[in-house]
N, C-alpha and C positions, 0 to 999 in steps of 0.2 A: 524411600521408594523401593529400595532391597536391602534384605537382611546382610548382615557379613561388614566385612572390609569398608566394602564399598560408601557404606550409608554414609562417612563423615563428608565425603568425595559431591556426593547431591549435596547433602546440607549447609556444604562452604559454598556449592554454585548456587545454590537456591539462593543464599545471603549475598550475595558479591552480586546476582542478578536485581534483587531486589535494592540493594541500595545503586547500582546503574538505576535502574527507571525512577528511585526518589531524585537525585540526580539531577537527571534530565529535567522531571516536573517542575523542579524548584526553579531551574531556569526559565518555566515558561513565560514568554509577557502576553502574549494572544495565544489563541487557540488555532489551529490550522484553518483553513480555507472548507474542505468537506465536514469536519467538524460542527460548523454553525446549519449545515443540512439534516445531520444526524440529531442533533439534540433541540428543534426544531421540529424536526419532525416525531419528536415525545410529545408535544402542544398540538399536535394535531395539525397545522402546518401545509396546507393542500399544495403548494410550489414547492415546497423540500419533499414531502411524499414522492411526489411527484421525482424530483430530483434522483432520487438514491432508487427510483422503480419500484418504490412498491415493497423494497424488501426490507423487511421494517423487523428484524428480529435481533440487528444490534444495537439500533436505539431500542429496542421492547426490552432487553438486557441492561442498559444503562440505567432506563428508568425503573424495571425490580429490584436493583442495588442502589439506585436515591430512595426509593420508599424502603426498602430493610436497613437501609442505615440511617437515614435525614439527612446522608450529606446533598449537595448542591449537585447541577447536573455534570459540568465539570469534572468535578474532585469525584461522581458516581462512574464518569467515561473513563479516569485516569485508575481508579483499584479493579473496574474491570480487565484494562490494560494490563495493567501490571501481574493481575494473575495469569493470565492467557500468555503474557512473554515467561512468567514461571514457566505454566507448562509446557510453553518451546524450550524453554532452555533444559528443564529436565530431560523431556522427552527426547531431544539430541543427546542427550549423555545415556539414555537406555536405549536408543537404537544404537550403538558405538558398543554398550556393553552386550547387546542381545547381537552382534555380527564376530563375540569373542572377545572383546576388548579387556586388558589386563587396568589392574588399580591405573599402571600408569597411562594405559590410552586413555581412561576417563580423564585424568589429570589432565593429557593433551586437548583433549576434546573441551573440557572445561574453557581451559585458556583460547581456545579457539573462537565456542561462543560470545565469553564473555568481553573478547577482544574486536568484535564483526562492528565495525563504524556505522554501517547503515543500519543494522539492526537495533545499535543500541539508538541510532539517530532519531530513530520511529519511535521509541519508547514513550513520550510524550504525546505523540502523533491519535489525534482521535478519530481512527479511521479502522473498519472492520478488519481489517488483513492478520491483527493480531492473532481472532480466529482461526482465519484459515492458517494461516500459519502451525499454530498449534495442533490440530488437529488434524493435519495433512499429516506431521511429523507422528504420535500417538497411531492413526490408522496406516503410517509402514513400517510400524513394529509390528502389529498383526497382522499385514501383510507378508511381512519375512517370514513371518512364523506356516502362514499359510504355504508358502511359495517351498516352505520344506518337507510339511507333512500336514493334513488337513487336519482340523477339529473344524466342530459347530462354533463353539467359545472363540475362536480365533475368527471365521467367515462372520459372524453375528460381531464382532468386536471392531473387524475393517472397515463394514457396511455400517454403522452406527458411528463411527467417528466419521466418515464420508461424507455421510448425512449433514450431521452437525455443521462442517465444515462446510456443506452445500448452502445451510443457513443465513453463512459469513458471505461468502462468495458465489456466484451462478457458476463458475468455471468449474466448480467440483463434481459436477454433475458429468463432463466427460470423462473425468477419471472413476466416479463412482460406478460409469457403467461400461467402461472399455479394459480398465485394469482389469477384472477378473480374467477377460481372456485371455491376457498376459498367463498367467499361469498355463497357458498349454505349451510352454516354454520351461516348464519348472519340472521337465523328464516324468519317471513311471508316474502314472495316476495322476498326468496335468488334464486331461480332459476331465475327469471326474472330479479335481478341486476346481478347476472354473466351472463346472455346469452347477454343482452343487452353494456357489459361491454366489452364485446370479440368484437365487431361489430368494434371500434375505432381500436383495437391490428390486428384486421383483415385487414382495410384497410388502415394502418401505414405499415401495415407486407408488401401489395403487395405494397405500393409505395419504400422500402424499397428493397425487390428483386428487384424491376425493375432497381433501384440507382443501388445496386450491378452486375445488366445485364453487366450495360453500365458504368460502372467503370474503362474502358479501358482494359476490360479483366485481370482484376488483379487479382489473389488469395488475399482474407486477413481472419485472424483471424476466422471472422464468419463463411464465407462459408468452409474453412477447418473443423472446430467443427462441421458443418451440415454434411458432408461429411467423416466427420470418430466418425460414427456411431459403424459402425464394430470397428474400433480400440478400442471404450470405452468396449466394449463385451470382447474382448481378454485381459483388463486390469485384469480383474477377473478369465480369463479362461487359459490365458497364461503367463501373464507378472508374477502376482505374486505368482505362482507357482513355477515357473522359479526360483525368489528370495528367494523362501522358499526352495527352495532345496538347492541354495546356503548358507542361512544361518546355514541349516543342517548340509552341507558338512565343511563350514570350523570354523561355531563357534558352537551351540548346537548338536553334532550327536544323542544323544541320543533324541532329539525330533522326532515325529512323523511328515510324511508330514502335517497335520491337527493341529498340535499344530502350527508350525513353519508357516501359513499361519496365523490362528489366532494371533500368535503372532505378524506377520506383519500390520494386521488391527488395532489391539489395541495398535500400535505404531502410527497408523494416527489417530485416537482416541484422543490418550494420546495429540500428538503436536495440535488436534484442541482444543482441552480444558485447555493447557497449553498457547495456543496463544491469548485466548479467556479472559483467567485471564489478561495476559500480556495487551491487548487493553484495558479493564474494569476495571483495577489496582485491585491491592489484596484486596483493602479497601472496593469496591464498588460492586465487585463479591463474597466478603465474606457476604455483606450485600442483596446480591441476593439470597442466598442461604439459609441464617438464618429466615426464615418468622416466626419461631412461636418468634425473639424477634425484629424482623422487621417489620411486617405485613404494608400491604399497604392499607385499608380499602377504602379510597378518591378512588383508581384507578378505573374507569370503567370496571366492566364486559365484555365489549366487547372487551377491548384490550386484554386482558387476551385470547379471542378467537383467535382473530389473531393472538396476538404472538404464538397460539399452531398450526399454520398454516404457518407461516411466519420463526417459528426457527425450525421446524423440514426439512422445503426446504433448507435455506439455511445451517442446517448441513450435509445434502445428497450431496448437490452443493461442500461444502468442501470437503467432505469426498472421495466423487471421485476423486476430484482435488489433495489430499493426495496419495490417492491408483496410480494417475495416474502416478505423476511425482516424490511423497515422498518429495515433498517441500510442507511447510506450515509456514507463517510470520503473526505475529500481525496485518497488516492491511487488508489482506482476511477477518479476523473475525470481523475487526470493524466495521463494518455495522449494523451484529447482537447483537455487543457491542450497539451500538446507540438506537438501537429499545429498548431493556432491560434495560437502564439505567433510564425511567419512571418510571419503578419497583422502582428504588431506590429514584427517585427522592419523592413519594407518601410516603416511606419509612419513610424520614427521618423526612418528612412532618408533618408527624403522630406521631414521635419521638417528634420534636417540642411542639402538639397539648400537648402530654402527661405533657410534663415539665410545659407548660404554667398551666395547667389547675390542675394536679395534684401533680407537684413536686416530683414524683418519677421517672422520668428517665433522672436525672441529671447526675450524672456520667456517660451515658452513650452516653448518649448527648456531655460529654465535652471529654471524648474521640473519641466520629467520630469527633468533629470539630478539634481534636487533629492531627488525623488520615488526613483530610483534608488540613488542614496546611502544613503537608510534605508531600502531592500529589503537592502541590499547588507549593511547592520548590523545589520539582523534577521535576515541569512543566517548572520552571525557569531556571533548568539547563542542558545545552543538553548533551545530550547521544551517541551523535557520536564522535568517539572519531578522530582527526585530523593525518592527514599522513602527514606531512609535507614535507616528501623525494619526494612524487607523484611530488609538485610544484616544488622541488628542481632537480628533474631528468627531468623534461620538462625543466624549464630554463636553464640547462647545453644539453640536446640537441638542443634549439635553437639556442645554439653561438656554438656547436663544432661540430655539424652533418650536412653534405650537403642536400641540398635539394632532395630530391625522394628515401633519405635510404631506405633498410627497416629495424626493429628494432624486434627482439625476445624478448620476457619476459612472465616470471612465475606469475607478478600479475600486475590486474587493468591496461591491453595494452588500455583501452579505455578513462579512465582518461586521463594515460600519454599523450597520442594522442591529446588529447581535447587541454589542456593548454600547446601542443608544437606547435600545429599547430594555433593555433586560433590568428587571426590579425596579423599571421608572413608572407604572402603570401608565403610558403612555404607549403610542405607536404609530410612531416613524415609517413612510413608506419609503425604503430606499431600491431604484432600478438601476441595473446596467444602461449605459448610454448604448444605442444603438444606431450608428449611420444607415441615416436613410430611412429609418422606420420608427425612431424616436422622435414625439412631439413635445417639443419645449414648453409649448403654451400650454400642455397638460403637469409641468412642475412647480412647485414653489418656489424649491432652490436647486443650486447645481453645484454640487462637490467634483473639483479640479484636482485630480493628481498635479504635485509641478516637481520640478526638476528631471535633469535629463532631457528624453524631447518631448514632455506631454508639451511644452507652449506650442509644438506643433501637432500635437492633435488634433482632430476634426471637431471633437467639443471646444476645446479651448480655442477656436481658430473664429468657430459663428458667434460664438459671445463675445470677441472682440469685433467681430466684423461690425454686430449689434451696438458695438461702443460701450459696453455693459463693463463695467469695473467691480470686483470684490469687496466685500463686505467686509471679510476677516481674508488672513493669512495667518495661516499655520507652518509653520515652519522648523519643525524640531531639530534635524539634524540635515549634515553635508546636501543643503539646499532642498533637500526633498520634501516634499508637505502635501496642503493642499489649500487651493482656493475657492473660496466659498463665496460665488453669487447669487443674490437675491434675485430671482426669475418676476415677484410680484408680492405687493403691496401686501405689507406687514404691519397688524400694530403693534408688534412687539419692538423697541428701541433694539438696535445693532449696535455692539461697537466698530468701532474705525478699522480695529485690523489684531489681531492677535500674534506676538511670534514669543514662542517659548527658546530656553534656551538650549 
């Protein structure tokens, strides 16, 4: 990626990143949960479309790499994967060396990525963020480069990887169009590289509407969030109001309505700062936070700017996204995990300089490389923890359920779905059970989570009320499975009951 010194520095991360994601894949037993939406919605799919809003450009990605290769759709999501975390992982080692960075800050920088627990945990994970990811990191290297001295090559370079990234993600779109004004913070001649910088964002923006015109008249993702403007307003004015009097009414009464909304915010607070540690591991956000025995002296000044530019948008961008839906996961924040991990990298940098030079921050040197070492083993071992009943209750619908059932169940109907239907020229309708609006007499059968409290779930609770007994049990490991009853009259023979070991 650069001439010199450096090149062998990328070539051993490239390698050490790419055998992490073979890795991880080798370990897969299913496929994640948003996964059977994305590659679904390659088949055309009108409830996973549906699902992911319409933004349909990293399953359209999955499936031009199953047809240029013939692999499966799978193993075509897992080398798209895998290059998009390549080019996160390069691209942190060239934004580190384009802020100054010596052979050995890459070397730190290295071992930083390729040591990040949630990152490599994702590695497997078939879910667009890889993109964004990559391409957020790529568009602020030309960013820095702008934020120093303008070119066209540099404004055309930030706006173009922005884009891309807006492809992956809807969220890119308030950076692709609020960052540039950040540059009027970037001293002489910041008005003139943000006005000039907007010019590309401008005519990307209308050839962009125009695509979305003539889209075949489809809602997706984007124009919905442009289009419920107003709904963002009522998030604050109505929704969670709404919530705070319910939390009044049936857990704190004694709160005020003003406490009880407060309390609501600094709950999406809390989860974006608790998700934020989780993406940046404890090691490397404890060493974000401690500067007077961290200090990063090497980092330029001007990232320092940015990032006061770059992490205050994107905790606004989360923090609504919290207030709006009350979901927040580890890799919403890893983004602005990626930008801040230079802090740490310059960090340790400097930690180093000291041992070399002075011989007093030995201990504390051999504690981060401590501390490192079991990021590094936690990178190695995944964290998703395996259902094995999922594969088991699709392969027992595939040999005892007729073609065009349909099937009720309380968990993952879209898994089950995926690995009953897939390469059986058969199809399985599998639904979420829904209290209160789910009709039984519209299923054939009903797939039962058990163990834990599903025997007290609301599904599991009417089919016994019904007197209705299981057809099979499944039951693979520490009690967990599922049970499977027969809703109506089959001619197909049932066995008694199934339990693996």
């Amino acid at each position: 990626m650069t001439p010199g010194q450096n090149t062998s520095v990328y070539l051993a991360t490239a390698i050490a990143g790419l055998l992490l994601s073979l890795w991880q894949i080798a370990g897969v037993q299913q496929i994640n949960h948003d996964a059977v939406y994305y590659l679904l919605a390659i088949e055309g799919d009108a409830g996973a479309i549906r699902h992911i809003g319409n933004w349909l450009f990293y399953s359209r990605l999955i499936d031009w790499t199953a047809t240029l290769t013939g692999l499966a759709p799978e193993q075509a999501a897992w080398a798209v994967n895998s290059l998009l975390d390549s080019v996160t992982v390069l691209a942190f080692l060239r934004l580190v060396e384009e802020l100054g960075g010596t052979r050995r800050t890459l070397i730190w920088a290295a071992l930083v990525i390729l040591s990040l627990p949630y990152f490599n945990d994702n590695r497997a994970e078939i879910i667009r963020d890889h993109g964004y990811w990559a391409f957020s990191l790529v568009a602020m290297i030309f960013y820095l480069r702008l934020f120093r001295r303008f070119s066209w090559k540099d404004a055309l370079g930030w706006n173009l990887c922005m884009f891309i990234a807006l492809l992956f993600r809807v969220e890119a779109l308030v950076f692709l169009v609020l960052m540039p004004l950040g540059l009027l913070a970037a001293g002489p001649g910041g008005l003139s590289k943000a006005a000039r910088t907007l010019i590309p964002v401008a005519v990307m923006g209308l050839g962009f509407g125009f695509g979305l015109l003539f889209s075949s008249g489809m809602q997706n993702r984007l124009v919905d969030s442009l289009a419920n403007a107003g709904a963002l307003v009522r998030v604050f004015t109505e929704s969670i109001p709404r919530k705070a009097a319910l939390l009044r009414q049936s857990v704190v009464p004694q709160f005020s309505q003003s406490m009880a909304e407060t309390t609501l915010y600094l709950s999406v607070i809390w989860s974006i700062v608790k998700d934020l540690i989780s993406s940046m591991s404890w090691l490397y956000f404890a060493i974000l936070l401690l500067r007077r025995w961290f200090p990063a002296p090497g980092l330029p000044r001007d990232y320092h700017r940015i990032l006061w530019i770059y992490t205050p948008l994107t905790l606004a961008v989360l923090f609504v996204h919290g207030a709006w839906h009350f979901i927040m996961v580890s890799r919403y924040t890893l983004a602005l995990g990626l930008m801040l991990l230079p802090v740490v990298v310059f960090s340790l940098n400097e930690l180093h300089n000291k041992y070399r030079e002075e011989n007093r921050a030995g201990p504390v040197l051999a504690a981060v490389m401590l501390g490192m070492l079991i990021l590094a083993a936690d990178s190695l071992h995944s964290s998703s923890s395996p259902k094995a009943y999922i594969l088991q209750a699709a392969e027992w619908a595939r040999h005892n359920i007729p073609d065009q059932a349909r099937i009720v169940t309380n968990y993952h109907p879209e898994r089950v779905s995926w690995y009953s239907n897939r390469n059986s020229g058969r199809q399985l309708e599998f639904q979420k059970f829904r209290p209160g609006k789910t009709r039984l007499m519209d299923f054939d059968y009903a797939f039962v989570r058990k163990g834990g409290k599903t025997e007290d779930s609301q599904l599991y609770r009417i089919l016994a009320r019904q007197g209705m007994r299981p057809v099979a049990r499944i039951q693979p490991e520490k009690g967990r499975g599922v049970l499977i009853y027969r809703l109506k009259p089959s001619h197909i023979s049932q066995p008694a009951s199934i339990t693996t070991p």
